[in-house]
C-alpha positions in Angstrom: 111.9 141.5 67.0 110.2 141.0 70.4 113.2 138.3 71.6 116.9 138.2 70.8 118.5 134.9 69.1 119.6 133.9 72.2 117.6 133.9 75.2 118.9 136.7 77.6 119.2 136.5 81.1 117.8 139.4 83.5 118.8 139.4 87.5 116.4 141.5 88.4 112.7 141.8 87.3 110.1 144.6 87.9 107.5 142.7 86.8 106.2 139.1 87.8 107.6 136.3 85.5 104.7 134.5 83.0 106.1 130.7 83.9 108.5 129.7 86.8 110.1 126.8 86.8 112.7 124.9 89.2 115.3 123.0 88.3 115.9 120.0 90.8 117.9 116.5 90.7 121.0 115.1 91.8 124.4 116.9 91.6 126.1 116.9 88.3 122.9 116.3 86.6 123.7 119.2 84.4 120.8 121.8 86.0 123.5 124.8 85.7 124.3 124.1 81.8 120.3 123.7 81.6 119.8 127.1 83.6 122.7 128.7 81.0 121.2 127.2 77.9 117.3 129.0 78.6 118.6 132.2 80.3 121.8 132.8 78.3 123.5 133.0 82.1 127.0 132.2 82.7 126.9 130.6 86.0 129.6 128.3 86.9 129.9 125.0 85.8 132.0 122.7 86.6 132.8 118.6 87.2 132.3 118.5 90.9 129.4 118.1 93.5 127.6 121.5 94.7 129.3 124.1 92.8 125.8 125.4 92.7 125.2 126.6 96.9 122.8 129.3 96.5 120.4 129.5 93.9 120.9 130.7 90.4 117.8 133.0 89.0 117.4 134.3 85.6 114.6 135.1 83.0 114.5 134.7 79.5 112.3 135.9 76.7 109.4 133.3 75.5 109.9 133.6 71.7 106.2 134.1 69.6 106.9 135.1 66.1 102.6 136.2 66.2 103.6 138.8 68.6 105.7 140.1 65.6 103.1 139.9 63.0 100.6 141.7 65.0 102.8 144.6 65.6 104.4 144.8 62.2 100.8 145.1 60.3 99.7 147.6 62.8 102.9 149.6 63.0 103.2 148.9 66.8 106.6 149.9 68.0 106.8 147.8 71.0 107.0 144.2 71.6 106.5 142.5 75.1 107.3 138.6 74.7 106.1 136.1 78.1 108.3 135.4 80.3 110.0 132.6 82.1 111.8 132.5 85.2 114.3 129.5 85.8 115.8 128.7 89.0 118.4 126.6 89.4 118.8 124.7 92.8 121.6 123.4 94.8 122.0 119.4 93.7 119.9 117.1 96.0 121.6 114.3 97.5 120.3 111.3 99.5 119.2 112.3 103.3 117.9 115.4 101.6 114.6 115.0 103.0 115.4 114.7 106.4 117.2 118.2 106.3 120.8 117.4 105.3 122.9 118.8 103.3 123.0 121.8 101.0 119.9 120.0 99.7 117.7 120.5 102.7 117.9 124.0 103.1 117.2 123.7 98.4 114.2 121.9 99.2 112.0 124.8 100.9 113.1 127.1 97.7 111.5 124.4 95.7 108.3 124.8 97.6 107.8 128.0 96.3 107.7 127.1 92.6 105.3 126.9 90.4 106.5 123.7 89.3 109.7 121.7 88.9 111.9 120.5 86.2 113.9 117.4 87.4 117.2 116.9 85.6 118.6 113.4 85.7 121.7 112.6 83.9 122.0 109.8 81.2 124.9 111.7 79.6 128.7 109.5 80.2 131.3 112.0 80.2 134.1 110.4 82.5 135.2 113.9 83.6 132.3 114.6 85.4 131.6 112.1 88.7 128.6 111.2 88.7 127.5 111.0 92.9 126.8 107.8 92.9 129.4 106.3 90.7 127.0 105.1 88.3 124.8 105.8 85.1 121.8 105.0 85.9 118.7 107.8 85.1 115.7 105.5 86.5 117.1 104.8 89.7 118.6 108.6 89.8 114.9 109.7 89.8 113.7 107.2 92.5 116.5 108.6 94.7 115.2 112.2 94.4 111.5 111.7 94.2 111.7 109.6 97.6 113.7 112.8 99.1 110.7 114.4 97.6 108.3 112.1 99.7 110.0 111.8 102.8 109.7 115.8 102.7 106.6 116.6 102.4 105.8 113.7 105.0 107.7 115.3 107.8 105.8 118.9 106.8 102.3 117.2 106.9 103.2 115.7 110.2 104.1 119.1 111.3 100.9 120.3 110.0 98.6 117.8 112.0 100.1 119.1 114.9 99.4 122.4 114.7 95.4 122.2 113.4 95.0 119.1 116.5 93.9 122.1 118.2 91.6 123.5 116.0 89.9 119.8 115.7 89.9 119.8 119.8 87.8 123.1 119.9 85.3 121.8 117.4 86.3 124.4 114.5 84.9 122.9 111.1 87.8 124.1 109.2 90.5 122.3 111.2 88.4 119.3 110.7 88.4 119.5 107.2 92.3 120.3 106.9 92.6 117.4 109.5 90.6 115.1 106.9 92.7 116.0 103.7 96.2 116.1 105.7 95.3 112.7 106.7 94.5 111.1 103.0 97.8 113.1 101.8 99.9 111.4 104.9 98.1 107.5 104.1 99.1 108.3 100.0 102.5 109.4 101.0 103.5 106.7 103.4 103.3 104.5 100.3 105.8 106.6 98.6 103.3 108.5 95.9 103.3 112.0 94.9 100.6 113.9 96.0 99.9 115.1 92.9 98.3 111.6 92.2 95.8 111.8 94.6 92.5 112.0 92.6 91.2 113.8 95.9 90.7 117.7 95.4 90.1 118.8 98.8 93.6 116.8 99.1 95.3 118.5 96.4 94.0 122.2 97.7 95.5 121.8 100.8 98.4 120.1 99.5 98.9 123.1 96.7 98.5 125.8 99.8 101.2 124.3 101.9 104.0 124.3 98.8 104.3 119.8 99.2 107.2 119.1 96.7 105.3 116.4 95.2 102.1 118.2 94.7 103.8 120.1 91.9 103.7 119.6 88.3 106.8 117.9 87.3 108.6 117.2 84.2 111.3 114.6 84.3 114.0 116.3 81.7 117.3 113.4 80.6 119.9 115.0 80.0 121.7 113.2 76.9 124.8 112.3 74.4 122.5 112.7 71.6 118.9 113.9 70.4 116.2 111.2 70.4 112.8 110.6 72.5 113.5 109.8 76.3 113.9 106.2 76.9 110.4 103.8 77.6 111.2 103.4 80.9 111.6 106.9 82.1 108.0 107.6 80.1 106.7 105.2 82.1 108.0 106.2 85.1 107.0 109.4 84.5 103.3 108.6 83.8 103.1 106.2 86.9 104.4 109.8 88.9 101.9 112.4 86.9 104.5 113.9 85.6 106.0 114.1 82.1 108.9 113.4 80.1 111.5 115.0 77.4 115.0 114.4 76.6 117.5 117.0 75.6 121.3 117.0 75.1 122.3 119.7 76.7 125.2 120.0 76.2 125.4 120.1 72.4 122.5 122.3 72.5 125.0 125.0 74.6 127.7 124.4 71.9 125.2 125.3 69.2 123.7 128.2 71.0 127.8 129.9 70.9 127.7 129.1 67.3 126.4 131.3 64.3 122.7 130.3 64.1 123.0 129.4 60.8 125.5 127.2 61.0 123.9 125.8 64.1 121.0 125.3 62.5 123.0 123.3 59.7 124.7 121.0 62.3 121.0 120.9 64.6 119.7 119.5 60.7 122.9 116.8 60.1 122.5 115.8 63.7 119.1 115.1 63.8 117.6 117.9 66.6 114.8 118.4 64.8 112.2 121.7 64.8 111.9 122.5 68.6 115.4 122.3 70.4 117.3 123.7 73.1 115.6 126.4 75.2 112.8 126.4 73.3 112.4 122.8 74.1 112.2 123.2 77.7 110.0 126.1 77.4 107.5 124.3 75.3 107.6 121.5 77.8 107.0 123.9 80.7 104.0 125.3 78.6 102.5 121.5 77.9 103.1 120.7 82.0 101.2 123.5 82.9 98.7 123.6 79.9 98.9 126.6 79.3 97.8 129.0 75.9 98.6 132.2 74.9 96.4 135.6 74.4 98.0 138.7 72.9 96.9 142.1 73.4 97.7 144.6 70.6 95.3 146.5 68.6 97.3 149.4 68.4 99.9 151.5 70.0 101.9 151.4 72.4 102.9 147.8 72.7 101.7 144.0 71.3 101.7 141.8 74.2 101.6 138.0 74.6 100.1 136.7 78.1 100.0 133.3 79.0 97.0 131.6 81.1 95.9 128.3 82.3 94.0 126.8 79.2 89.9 127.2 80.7 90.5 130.7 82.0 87.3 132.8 81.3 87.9 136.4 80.1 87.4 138.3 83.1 90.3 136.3 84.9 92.5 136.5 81.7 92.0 140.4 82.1 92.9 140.0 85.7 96.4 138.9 84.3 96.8 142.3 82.5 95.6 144.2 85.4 93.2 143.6 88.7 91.3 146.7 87.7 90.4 144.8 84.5 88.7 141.8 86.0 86.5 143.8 88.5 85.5 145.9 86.0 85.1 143.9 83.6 82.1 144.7 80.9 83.3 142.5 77.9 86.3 141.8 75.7 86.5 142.0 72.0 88.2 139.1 70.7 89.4 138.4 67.0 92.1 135.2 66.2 95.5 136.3 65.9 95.7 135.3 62.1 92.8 137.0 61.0 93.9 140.3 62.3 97.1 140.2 60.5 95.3 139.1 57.4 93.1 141.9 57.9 95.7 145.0 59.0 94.0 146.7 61.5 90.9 145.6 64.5 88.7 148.1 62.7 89.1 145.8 59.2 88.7 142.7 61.4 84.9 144.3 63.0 84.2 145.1 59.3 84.8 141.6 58.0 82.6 140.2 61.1 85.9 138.7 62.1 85.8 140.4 65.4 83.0 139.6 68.1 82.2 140.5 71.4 82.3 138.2 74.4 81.0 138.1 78.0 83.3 137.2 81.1 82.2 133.7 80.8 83.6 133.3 77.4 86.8 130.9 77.8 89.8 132.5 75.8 91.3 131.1 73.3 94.8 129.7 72.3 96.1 132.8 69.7 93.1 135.2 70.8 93.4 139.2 70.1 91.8 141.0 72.8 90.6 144.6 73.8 88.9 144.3 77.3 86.5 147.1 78.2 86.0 147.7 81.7 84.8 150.3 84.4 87.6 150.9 87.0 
């Protein structure tokens, strides 16, 4: 099998994770059970602020049963699953975007990320404080998301600083940075994200300097029990540009230490439905960065699953196997994951006219099979 039941956590990686995401909201939110639930970690939890000070980092296994079936008809030995890297980050609290507190020094990790999952709690366990003595997910997510905002406002301000120069001198660059920095610094200072914008210069420079609120964002509630999150966070989240799931963590942690068969018996009496758990998150950080998966595999050694941004043309999908691959690339031979099992082997799938070739323009395909040729 290319993943284990449970998702397994790795400290240290030689290669570059598939999917990164950042875990981020007030303390107690229940980021650390999150982080343990994807990764299969065991970092500590526990019912007071900031037991998370340094950041937790783990990677897990993206389960694909198709990498599977590839292999199995074609008697590949080795299966290579994606990848996802979760880090979880010190809780923020409020004054965290002025620098203070163990949530200052979290928020230029978060800058780094691909994109952010923000955990706010609507579970009521009595035993865990919450930090501001109330349950209350909404208003939890306005108090991190203007931390958010009041951050990247200080680091443009910084920014037009440093390119007044450039502007002074005449340089046409600086100009042009001076331009977008000021659009993201007017949209800011009326407490939107930046990923709102609508102004792509904006959004290239914003991207480039890591703004917190330039990132994709998923807005995660932690719950007692399974359901859709509530209308208001939806809304919330699409007035943000972000998106929106509920998940109750922490009966998804109890069922992951459980026999899967029995959990799946209890996940089916308590309503959980299909996609659960880590899976759920996963699937969510897929849909927030749209992305879709290609497989390589057409024989030994190894069946492969890569994920790219959905629009990627082949040459830069073969620039995610290898750089070699893109600048040399001559075409790819592409046949849909299903019919390649169906026919056994890529030689079965050319005879059936399932298989085709395809220039680097050709934009790849959610469940694609390909063999690149290239000249290195």
């Amino acid at each position: 099998m290319c993943c284990p039941v449970r998702p397994r956590a790795v400290w240290a990686s030689a290669g570059i994770p598939d999917l990164q995401l950042g875990l981020v909201g007030l303390t107690n939110a229940g980021k650390t059970a999150l982080f343990n639930l994807v990764t299969g970690g065991e970092a500590e939890v526990a019912p007071y602020p900031f037991t998370t000070r340094e950041p937790n980092r783990g990677i897990a296994d993206v389960p694909d049963p198709r990498i599977d079936a590839i292999a199995d008809v074609q008697d590949i030995p080795n299966r290579v699953c994606a990848q996802v890297e979760v880090i979880d980050i010190a809780g923020l609290s409020e004054g965290a975007g002025k620098g203070e507190g163990l949530g200052g020094s979290a928020l230029g990790r978060i800058r780094e990320l691909e994109a952010t999952v923000h955990v706010v709690r609507a579970f009521a366990n009595a035993e865990v404080p919450h930090p501001l003595e109330r349950i209350d997910p909404l208003a939890d997510l306005e108090v991190v998301d203007t931390e958010l905002v009041l951050a990247d406002t200080d680091q443009v301000a910084r920014r037009e600083e440093k390119v007044q120069k450039g502007v002074r001198s005449g340089d046409p660059d600086a100009k042009a940075e001076a331009a977008a920095l000021g659009a993201i610094a007017a949209w800011l200072a009326d407490g939107k994200p930046v990923r709102t914008i609508g102004d792509e210069d904006a959004i290239a420079v914003a991207t480039g300097m890591g703004l917190l609120t330039a990132k994709p964002t998923l807005y995660l509630v932690n719950t007692d029990d399974p359901g859709d999150p509530p209308a208001d966070i939806v809304a919330y989240a699409e007035a943000q540009g972000a998106q929106a799931l509920a998940l109750p963590v922490g009966v998804e942690l109890e069922l992951a230490e459980m026999d899967p068969a029995d959990a799946a018996e209890f996940a089916a009496e308590m309503g959980l439905g299909e996609t659960r758990g880590a899976d759920a998150l996963i699937q969510g950080g897929y849909r927030l960065l749209d992305l879709v998966t290609f497989f390589t595999g057409s024989g030994p050694p190894e069946a492969r699953a890569w994920p790219i941004r959905r629009g990627t043309p082949a040459d830069q999908a073969a620039g995610k196997i290898h750089s070699d691959m893109e600048r040399g690339f001559i075409r790819a031979e592409v046949v849909a994951w299903d019919k390649l099992v169906e026919c056994g082997s890529f030689s079965k799938a050319r005879e059936q006219a399932l298989a085709r070739m395809e220039g680097k323009d050709y934009i790849v395909q959610e469940g694609d099979v390909m063999q690149i040729r290239f000249n290195v």
